[in-house]
N, C-alpha and C positions, 0 to 999 in steps of 0.2 A: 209536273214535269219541270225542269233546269237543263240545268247544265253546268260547269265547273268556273271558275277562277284560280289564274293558275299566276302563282310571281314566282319570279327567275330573272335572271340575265339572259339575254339571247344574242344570237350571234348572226348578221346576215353575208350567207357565203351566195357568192356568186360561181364560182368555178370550182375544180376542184377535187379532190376525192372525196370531202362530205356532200359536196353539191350532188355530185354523180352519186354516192349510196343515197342520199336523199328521193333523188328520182327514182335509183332502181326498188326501193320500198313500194313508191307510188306506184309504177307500172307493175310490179309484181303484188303487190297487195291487191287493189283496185282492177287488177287488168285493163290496165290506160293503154299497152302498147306503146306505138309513137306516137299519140294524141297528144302527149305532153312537150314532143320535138321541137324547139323556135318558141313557146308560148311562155313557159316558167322561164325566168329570168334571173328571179333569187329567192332563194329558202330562208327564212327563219328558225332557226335552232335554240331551242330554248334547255339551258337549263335550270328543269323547275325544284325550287325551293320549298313552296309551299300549295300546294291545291288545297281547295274548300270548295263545299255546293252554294252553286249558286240560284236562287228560285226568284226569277222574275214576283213583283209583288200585284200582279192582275191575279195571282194561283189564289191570294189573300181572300179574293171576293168570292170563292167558290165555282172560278170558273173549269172545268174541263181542257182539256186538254182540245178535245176537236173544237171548243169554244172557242179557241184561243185563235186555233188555227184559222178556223173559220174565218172570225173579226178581223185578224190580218190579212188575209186573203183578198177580203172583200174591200178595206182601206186601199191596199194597194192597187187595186182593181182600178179603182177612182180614180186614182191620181196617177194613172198610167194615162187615161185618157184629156 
């Protein structure tokens, strides 16, 4: 399992009419409602240029996926405390 890398330029709007299409994605995609009211402040808008996968190199050792999970899980467990 990964995830992406992604380069672009981005743009960070605070107000606005992208600002506001920005949230209503979020609240319509997501069903956030008003959870998002007062909290988001500013969006980053990227436009992306180039994406490629990206695979963390612990996948190298043959570990799984719930392995993965696991180990980080239990790390952060630790040092919560």
């Amino acid at each position: 399992m990964g995830g992406y890398r992604f380069k672009g330029e981005a743009t960070i709007v605070d107000a606005g009419p992208l600002f506001e299409r920005a949230m209503n994605f979020f609240r319509d995609t997501y069903g956030l409602g008003d959870a998002l009211a007062g909290r988001v402040k500013h969006v980053a808008l990227i436009n992306v240029r180039q994406a490629a996968p990206l695979i963390s190199p612990i996948y190298d050792t043959g570990a799984s996926e719930e392995d993965v999970v696991r180990r980080y899980a239990e790390y952060y467990e630790t040092i919560r405390k």
